[in-house]
N, C-alpha and C positions, 0 to 999 in steps of 0.2 A: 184913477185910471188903471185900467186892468192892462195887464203883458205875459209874456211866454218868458220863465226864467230854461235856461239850456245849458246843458254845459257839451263842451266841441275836447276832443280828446285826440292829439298828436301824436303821430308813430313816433318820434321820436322829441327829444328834450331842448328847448330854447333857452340857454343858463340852466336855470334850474328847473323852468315851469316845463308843465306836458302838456295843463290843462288849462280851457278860459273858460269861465261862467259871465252868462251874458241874461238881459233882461231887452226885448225889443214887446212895441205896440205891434210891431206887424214881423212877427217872429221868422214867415218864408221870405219876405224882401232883406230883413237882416241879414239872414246866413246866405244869400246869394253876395251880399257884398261883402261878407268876411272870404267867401270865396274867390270872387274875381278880383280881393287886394286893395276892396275902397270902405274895408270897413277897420277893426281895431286894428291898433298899428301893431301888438303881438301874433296879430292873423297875419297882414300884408307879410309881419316878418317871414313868418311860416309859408308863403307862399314864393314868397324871393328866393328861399331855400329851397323851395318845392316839398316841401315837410308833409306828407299825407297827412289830412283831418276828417274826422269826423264827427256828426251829431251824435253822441253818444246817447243823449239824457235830454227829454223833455218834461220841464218838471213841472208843466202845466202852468192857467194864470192867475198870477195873483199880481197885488199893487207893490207899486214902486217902492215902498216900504218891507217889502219881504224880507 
C-alpha cells in the first residue's frame, strides 16, 4: 500500500521535539486532522497550546515499510 510520508515543523518546542514525521493513505484528510486536534496526540498537544505548524516536507509515496 502506497502513502505520503510528511514531516509538520513547530514554531516552537513540545519537551524536546519540534518536529513529527507522519505517513497517511490519504495525506490531505490526515493533516486536516492533525490540524483541527483529532489526529496525533503530539499535534492535538500543539494545538492546545496553540503552537504554529507547518507542512514543511512532503516526501512523496512510498509503502508502509519506508
Amino acid at each position: 500500500m502506497k502513502g505520503t510520508v510528511y514531516l509538520i515543523h513547530l514554531e516552537s518546542k513540545i519537551a524536546h521535539a519540534q518536529h513529527y514525521i507522519g505517513w497517511a493513505k490519504f495525506y490531505i484528510q490526515r493533516v486536516r486532522h492533525h490540524r483541527n486536534g483529532t489526529g496525533a496526540k503530539f499535534l492535538a498537544e500543539a494545538v492546545r497550546r496553540e503552537i504554529n505548524a507547518r507542512c514543511c516536507q512532503n516526501l512523496g509515496k512510498h509503502g508502509r515499510k519506508f
